[in-house]
C-alpha positions, 0 to 999 in steps of 0.5 A, spaced: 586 646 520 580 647 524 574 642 523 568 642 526 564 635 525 556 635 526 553 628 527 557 623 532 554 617 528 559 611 524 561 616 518 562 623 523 566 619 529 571 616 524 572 622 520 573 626 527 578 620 528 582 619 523 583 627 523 585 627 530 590 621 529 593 625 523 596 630 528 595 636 525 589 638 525 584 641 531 577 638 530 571 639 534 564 633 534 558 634 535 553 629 537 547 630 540 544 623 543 548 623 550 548 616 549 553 616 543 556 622 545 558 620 552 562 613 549 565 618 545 567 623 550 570 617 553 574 616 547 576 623 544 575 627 550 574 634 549 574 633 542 566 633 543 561 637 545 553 634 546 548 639 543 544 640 536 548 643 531 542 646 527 542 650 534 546 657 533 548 656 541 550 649 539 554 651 534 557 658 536 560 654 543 563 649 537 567 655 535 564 656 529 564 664 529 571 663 528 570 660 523 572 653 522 577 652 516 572 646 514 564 644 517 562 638 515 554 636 517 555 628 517 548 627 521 544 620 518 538 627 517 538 630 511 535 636 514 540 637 519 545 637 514 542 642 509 541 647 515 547 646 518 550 648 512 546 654 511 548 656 518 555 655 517 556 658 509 551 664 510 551 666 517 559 665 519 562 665 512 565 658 512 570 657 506 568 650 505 562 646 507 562 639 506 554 635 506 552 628 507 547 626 502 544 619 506 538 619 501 540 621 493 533 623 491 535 629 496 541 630 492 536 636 488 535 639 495 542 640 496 545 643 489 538 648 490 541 651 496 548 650 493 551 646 497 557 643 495 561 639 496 557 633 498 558 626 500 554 619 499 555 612 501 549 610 496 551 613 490 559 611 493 557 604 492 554 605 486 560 608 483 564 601 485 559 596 483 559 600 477 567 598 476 566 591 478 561 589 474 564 589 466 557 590 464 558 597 465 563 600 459 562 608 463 563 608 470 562 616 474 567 616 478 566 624 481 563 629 481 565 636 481 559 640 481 561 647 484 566 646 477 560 642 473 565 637 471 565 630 472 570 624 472 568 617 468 572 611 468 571 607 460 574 600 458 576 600 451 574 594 448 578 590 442 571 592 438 571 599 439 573 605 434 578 608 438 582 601 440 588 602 436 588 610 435 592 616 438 588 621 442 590 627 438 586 624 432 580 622 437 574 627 436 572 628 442 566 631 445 567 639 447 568 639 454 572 633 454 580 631 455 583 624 457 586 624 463 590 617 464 590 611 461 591 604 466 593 598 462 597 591 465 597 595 472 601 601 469 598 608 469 601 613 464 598 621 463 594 621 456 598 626 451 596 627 444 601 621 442 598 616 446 595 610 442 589 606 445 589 599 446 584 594 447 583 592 455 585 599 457 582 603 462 581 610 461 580 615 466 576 622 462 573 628 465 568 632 462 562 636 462 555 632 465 551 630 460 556 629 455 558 622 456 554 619 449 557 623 446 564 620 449 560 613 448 560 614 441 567 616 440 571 611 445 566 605 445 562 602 440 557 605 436 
């Protein structure tokens, strides 16, 4: 595949490197302080451009009027990100743009426009705070906007109505399935058959907005 990579910063400059390592792929960066983009010309060669990638110039002598198979706007400038991926979507008709979000109270912004799918270190965190602190009995894992499904991760406790039942009797919310179940460090896909034990982990994917409903059935109510 062909990437084009905006924003040299900690996140774009490892993205572009374990692409380039990976061996398949043809990658462009770009960045725009010349400070940081000469240490990364001295590193990835001709790789990375200096430019402004909000600049259709910028972009265009990137190669994105090829198009790329992927554009991702990776800069720590929200903004930036949101233009960069207008340009690459409506402009040059990119099939798959992908957007850092670096400040969630922008994340509306973004699904306004449409774009999706992005990224978040901050809401990342949360999801992985979430999952280590046993307070948290539903932890979203992701989100897939563009198919408006999300994946959560549940613990069964020994008190919970669905502790000690199969899925099939399980009624579950509209828009939602089980997908796997985690238990003594061993996976297994959950089918109908599939009987829940206290201390399981349970991976879901279901509709947003759904997940009291799947509270009610899996944990205590």
């Amino acid at each position: 595949m062909y990437l084009l990579i905006a924003g040299g910063g900690k996140v774009g400059a490892n993205f572009a490197r374990l692409l380039l390592q990976d061996g398949r792929h043809e990658v462009t960066l770009i960045e725009q302080r010349r400070d940081r983009f000469e240490r990364l010309e001295q590193e990835l060669e001709h790789h990375v451009i200096l430019g402004d990638a909000t600049e259709i110039h910028v972009l265009e002598r990137a190669g994105i009027a090829r198009p790329p198979d992927v554009v991702a706007a990776l800069t720590g400038d929200d903004e930036d990100n949101m233009v960069i991926s207008q340009l690459s979507r409506e402009k040059y008709g990119v099939p798959k743009v992908i957007a850092r979000v670096n400040d969630p109270r922008n994340q509306a912004h973004f699904d306004l426009l449409g774009v999706s799918p992005t990224v978040s270190a901050t809401r990342g965190l949360m999801a992985l705070i979430e999952h280590e602190v046993p307070e948290h009995d539903l932890v979203h894992l992701l989100e897939l906007r563009k198919e408006n499904l999300e994946i959560v991760e549940v613990m069964i406790d020994e008190d919970a109505p669905a502790a000690g039942r199969r899925v099939e009797a399980l009624d579950l919310p509209e828009g939602s399935r089980l997908i796997s179940i985690m238990r003594n460090g061993r996976s297994e896909i959950a089918v109908g058959s599939t009987e829940l034990h206290a201390g399981d982990q349970v991976l879901a994917i279901l509709q947003p907005g759904k997940e009291d409903e799947l509270r009610r059935v899996l944990l205590k109510t």
